[in-house]
C-alpha positions in Angstrom: -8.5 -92.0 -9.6 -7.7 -93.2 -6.1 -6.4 -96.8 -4.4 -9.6 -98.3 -4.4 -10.4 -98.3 -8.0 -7.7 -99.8 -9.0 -7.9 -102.7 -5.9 -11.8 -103.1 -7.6 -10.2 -103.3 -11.0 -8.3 -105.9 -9.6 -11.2 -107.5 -7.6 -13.5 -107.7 -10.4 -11.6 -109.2 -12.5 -10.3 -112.0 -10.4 -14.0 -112.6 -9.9 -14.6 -112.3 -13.5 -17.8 -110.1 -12.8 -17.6 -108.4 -16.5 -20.7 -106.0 -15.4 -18.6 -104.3 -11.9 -15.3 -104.1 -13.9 -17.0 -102.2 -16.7 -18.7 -99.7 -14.3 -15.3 -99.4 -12.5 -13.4 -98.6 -15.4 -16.6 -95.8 -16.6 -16.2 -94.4 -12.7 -12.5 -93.8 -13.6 -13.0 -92.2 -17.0 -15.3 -89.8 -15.3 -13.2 -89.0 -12.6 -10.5 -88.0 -15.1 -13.0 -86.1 -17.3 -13.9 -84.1 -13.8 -10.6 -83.4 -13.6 -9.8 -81.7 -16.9 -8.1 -85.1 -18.2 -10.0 -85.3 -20.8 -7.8 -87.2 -23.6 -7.2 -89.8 -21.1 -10.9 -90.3 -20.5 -12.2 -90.5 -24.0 -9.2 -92.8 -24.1 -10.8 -95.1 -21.4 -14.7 -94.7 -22.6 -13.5 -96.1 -26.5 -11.4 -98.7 -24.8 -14.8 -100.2 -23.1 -17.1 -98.9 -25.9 -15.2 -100.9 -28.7 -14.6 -104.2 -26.6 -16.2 -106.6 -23.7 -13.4 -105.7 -21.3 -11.3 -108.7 -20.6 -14.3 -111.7 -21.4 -13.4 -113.2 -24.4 -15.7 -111.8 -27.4 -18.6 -114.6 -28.5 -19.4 -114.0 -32.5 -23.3 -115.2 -33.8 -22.3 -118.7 -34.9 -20.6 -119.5 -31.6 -23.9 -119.1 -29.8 -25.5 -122.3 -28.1 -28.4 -120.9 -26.4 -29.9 -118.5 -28.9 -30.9 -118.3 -32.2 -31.0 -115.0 -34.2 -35.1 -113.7 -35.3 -35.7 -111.1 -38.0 -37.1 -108.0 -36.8 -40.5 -106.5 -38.2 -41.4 -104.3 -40.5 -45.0 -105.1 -40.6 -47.2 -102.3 -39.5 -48.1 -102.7 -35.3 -51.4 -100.7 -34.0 -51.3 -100.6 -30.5 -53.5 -99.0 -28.0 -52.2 -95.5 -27.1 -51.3 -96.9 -23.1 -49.1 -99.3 -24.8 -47.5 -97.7 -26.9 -46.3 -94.7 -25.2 -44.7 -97.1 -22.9 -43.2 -98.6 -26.1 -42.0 -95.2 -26.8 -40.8 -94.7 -23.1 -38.6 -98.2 -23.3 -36.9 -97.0 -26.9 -36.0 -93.8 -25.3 -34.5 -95.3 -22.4 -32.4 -98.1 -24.3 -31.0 -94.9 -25.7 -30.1 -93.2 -23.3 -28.0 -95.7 -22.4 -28.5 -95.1 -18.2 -28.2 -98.6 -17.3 -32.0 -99.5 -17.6 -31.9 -102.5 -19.4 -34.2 -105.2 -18.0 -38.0 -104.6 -19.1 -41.3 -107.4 -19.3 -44.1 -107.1 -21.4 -47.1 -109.4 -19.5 -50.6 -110.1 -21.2 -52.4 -113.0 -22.7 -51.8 -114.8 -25.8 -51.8 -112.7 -29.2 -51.5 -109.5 -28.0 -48.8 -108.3 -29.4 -46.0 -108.8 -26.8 -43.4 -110.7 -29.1 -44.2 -108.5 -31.9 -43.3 -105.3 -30.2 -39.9 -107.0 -29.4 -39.3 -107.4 -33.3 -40.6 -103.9 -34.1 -38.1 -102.3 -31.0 -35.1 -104.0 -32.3 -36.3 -102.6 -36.1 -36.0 -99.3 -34.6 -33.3 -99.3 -32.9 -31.5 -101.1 -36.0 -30.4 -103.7 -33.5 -30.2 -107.1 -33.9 -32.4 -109.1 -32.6 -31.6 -112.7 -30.4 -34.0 -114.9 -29.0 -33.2 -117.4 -26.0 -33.8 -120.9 -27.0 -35.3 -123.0 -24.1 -35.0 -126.0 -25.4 -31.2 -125.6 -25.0 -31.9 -124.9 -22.0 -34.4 -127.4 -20.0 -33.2 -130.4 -19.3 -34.4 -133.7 -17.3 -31.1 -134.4 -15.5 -31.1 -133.5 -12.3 -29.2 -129.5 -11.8 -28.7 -130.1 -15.6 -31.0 -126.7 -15.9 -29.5 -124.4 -13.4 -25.7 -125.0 -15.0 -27.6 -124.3 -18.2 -28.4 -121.0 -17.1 -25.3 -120.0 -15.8 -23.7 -121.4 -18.9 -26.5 -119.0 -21.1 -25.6 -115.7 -18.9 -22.1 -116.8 -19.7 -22.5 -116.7 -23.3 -24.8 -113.8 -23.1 -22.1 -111.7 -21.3 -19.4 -112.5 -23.7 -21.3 -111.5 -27.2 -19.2 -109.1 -29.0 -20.7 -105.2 -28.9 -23.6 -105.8 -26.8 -24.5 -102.5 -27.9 -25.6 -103.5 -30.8 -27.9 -106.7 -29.3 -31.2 -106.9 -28.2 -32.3 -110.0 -26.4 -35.5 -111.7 -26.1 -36.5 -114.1 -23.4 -39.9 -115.6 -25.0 -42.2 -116.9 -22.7 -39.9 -116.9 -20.0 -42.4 -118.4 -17.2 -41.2 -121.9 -19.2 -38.4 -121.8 -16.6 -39.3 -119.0 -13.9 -42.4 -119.3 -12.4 -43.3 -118.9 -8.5 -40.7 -121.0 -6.2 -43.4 -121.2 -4.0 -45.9 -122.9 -6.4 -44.0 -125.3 -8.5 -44.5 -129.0 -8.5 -40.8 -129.4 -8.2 -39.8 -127.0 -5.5 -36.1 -127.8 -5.6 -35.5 -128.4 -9.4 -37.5 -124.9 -9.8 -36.1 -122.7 -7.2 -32.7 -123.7 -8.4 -33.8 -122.6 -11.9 -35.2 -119.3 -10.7 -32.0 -118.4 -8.4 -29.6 -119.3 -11.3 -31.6 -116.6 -13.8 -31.8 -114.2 -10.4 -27.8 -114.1 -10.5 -27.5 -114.1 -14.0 -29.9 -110.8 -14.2 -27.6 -109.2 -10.7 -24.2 -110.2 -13.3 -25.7 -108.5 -16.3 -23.6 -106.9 -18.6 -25.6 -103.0 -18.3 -25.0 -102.3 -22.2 -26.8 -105.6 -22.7 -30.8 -104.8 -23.7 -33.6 -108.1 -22.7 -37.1 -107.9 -22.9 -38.8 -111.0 -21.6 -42.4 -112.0 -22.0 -44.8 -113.8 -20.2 -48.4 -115.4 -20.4 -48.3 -116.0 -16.5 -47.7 -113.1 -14.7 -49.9 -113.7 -12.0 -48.0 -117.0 -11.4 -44.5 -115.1 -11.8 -41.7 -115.5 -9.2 -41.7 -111.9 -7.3 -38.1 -111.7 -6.9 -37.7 -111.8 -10.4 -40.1 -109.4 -11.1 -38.8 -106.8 -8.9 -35.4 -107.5 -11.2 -37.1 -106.0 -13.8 -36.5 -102.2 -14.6 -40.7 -102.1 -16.1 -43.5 -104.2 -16.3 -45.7 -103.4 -19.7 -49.3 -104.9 -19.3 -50.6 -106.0 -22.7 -53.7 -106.5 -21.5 -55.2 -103.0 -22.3 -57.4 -103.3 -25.1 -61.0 -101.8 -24.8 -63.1 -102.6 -27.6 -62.9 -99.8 -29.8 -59.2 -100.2 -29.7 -59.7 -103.7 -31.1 -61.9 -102.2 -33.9 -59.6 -100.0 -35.1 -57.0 -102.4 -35.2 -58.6 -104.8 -37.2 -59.6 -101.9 -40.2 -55.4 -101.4 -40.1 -55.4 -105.2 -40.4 -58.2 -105.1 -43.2 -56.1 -102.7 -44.7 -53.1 -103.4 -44.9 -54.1 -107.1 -45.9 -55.8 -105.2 -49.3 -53.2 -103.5 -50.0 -51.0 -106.9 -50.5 -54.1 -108.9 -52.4 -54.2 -105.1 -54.5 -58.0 -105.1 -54.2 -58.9 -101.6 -54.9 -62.7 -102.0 -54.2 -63.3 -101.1 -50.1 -66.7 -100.6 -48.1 -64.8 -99.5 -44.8 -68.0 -98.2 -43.5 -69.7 -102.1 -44.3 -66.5 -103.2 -42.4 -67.0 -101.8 -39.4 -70.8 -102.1 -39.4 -70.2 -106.2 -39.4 -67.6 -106.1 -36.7 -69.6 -104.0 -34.7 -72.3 -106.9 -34.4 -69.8 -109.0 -32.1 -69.4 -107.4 -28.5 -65.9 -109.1 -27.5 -63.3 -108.8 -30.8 -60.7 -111.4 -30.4 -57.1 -110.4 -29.6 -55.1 -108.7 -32.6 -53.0 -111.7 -33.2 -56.4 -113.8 -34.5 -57.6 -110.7 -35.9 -54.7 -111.0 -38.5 -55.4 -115.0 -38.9 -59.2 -114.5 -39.3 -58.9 -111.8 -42.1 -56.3 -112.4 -43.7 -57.8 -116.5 -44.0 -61.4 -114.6 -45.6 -59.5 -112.2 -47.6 -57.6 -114.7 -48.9 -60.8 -117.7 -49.9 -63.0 -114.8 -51.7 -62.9 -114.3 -55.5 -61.6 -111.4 -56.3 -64.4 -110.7 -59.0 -66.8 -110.2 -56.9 -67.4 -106.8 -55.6 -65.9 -106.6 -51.9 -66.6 -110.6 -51.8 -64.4 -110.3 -48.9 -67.2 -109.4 -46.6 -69.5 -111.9 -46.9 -66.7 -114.6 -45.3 -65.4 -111.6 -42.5 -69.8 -111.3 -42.0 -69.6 -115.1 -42.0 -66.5 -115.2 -39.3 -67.8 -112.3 -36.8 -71.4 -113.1 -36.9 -71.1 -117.1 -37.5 -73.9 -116.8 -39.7 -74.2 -116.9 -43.8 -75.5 -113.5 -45.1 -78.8 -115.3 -46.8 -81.2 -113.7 -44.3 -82.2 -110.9 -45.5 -84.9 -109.8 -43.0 -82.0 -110.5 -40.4 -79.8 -108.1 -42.2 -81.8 -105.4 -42.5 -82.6 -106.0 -38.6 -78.7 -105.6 -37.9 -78.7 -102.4 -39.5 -77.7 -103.4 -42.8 -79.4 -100.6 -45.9 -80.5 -102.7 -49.2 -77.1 -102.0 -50.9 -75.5 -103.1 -48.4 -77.5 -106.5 -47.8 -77.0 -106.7 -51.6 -72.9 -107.0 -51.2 -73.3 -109.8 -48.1 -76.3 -111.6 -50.2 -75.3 -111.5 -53.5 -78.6 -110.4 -54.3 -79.3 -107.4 -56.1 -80.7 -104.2 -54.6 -84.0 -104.8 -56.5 -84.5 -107.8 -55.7 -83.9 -107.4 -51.8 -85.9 -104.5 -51.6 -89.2 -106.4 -53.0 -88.4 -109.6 -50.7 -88.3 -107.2 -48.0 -92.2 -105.7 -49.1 -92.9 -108.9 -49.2 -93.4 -109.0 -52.7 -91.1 -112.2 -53.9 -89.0 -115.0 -52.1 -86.2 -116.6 -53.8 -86.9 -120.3 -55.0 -84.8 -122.9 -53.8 -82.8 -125.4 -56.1 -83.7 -128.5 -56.6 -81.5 -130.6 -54.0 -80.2 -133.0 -56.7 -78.6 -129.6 -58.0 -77.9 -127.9 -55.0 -73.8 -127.8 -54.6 -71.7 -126.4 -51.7 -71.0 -123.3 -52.6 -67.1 -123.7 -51.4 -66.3 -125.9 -54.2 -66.1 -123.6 -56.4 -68.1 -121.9 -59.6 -68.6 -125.0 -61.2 -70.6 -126.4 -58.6 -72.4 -123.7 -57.4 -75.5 -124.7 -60.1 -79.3 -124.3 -59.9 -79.3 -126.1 -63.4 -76.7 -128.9 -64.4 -74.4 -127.3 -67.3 -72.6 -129.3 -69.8 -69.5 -126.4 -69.8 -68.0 -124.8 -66.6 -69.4 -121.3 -65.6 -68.4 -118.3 -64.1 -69.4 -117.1 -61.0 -71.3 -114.0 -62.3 -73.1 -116.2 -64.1 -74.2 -118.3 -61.4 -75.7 -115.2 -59.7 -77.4 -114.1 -62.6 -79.3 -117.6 -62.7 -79.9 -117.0 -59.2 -81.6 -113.7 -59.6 -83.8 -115.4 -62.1 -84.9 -118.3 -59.7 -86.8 -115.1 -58.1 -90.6 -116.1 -58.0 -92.5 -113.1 -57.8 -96.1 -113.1 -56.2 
């Protein structure tokens, strides 16, 4: 150890810069360890290990500017790109080599925020998000001594080790200087989170997100250790995602009946899948409205959602691709019966409209003849299939 560490000892701690006394104190352990001391610098590296040096320690429900999320453990498919680089970030927050600062960028619902809950599941760390509106305020400069106040607090949680810290959406406060409406009230912002990244305690982990990247502030950018673009799905990757979805989404209703190969046929009609995040909304919602005593009735409302069309055509279906046992899930309609409509040897009759019910409303309204007692559904159909009229 020589003069000037301890006269930056000193120094940082005047200045109360947390992040250069930490480093100072790691530099002298490892100067003793190259020197054979090696009691003395285990004795240094448990001392900084086990506390935040000389800031006062900040427990969870002292915190002002972030509330605590629960990490995931729902399954995440992610294109390979992706999540290699997930991979890469978990080995390097590991490592523990001072790379700490990492953005995921993409559009809405692609899975940014949810790769944030499944690293801090991984890592077994937990997991803080920054609140904004703590943080933006009206008064004038209110905003920029928020953010100083929010590094503060940030810098003074107790084993930062064990944190991971999420800065959702973080263009709310950091978009281009150059750009903003409010020039001043803005660059203020963005310089306040600037010096709070340069004061970062290095055993601290954040992983901000943002919708906006083209309209992000460079500087911040470059503060950034890597930039993840989320916006790498091609359009097989999105099919395969949403049979995980479908899966997985069985597996919780316990339907044992599947048609994977059905699945993919109907999903394959539309040419631009949404993003995963609707993927998850759309099936789960038309898992969730079919009866479950129907065979795979399921895929009539995912058919219904994808194509945005009812399954009642069948010359249309069998146009798409569709083979007669197939059409005879979507339709209803059993495989005899499609197959003569499709020789053009029947149609089905139509119900008289004073007994014609949306089907949505349930078995007891979905009637071709009035009943005087509720029906099931497999009942319906079979007074369907009689309605055939054959020529």
């Amino acid at each position: 150890m020589k003069k000037k560490n301890v006269i930056n000892l000193i120094r940082y701690y005047a200045e109360k810069n947390d992040p250069a006394f930490r480093e100072e104190a790691y530099e002298i352990a490892r100067d003793f360890d190259a020197n054979g001391d090696f009691q003395l610098s285990e004795y240094i590296m448990a001392l900084m290990s086990s506390a935040n040096a000389f800031v006062p320690q900040m427990h969870e429900n002292q915190m002002t500017f972030f509330r605590k999320m629960t990490s995931s453990r729902d399954s995440l498919p992610l294109p390979t790109p992706i999540e290699k680089d997930i991979l890469g970030i978990i080995n390097a927050i590991q490592r523990n080599m001072g790379i700490n600062k990492f953005l995921f960028q993409g559009a809405p619902g692609t899975g940014k925020t949810e790769s944030v809950r499944q690293i801090a599941r991984i890592l077994e760390r937990d997991l803080f998000c920054v609140d904004f509106d703590t943080i933006i305020d009206s008064k004038l400069g209110q905003t920029q001594k928020n953010i100083a106040a929010l590094f503060d607090e940030l810098n003074r949680f107790a084993h930062p080790e064990k944190i991971l810290v999420l800065f959702d959406e973080i263009d709310a406060i950091a978009l281009d200087r150059t750009s903003s409406h409010d020039l001043r009230e803005m660059g203020r912002a963005t310089s306040a989170i600037l010096k709070g990244f340069d004061n970062l305690n290095e055993k601290i982990t954040i992983i901000a997100t943002t919708n906006l990247f083209k309209h992000f502030d460079k500087a911040l950018s470059r503060r950034f250790d890597s930039i993840v673009d989320f916006n790498r799905y091609t359009q097989d990757d999105l099919q395969e995602i949403a049979e995980s979805i479908l899966n997985n989404f069985l597996d919780d209703f316990k339907i044992v009946r599947r048609n994977p190969r059905l699945f993919q046929k109907i999903i394959n009609l539309n040419k631009k899948l949404p993003c995963p995040a609707d993927l998850r909304k759309i099936i789960k919602a038309d898992i969730t409205f079919s009866d479950t005593n129907i065979e795979c009735d399921y895929l009539k409302n995912i058919y219904k959602s994808f194509v945005g069309k009812v399954p009642d055509n069948l010359q249309l279906l069998q146009t798409q691709g569709f083979t007669v046992r197939e059409i005879e899930i979507l339709s209803g309609i059993s495989k005899s019966h499609v197959s003569r409509i499709l020789n053009g040897e029947g149609q089905i009759k139509t119900a008289p409209k004073e007994h014609q019910k949306c089907r949505s409303l349930g078995a007891t309204n979905l009637l071709f003849h009035k009943p005087k007692k509720k029906i099931n559904l497999a009942e319906v159909y079979r007074k369907a299939e009689e309605d055939i009229v054959w020529k």
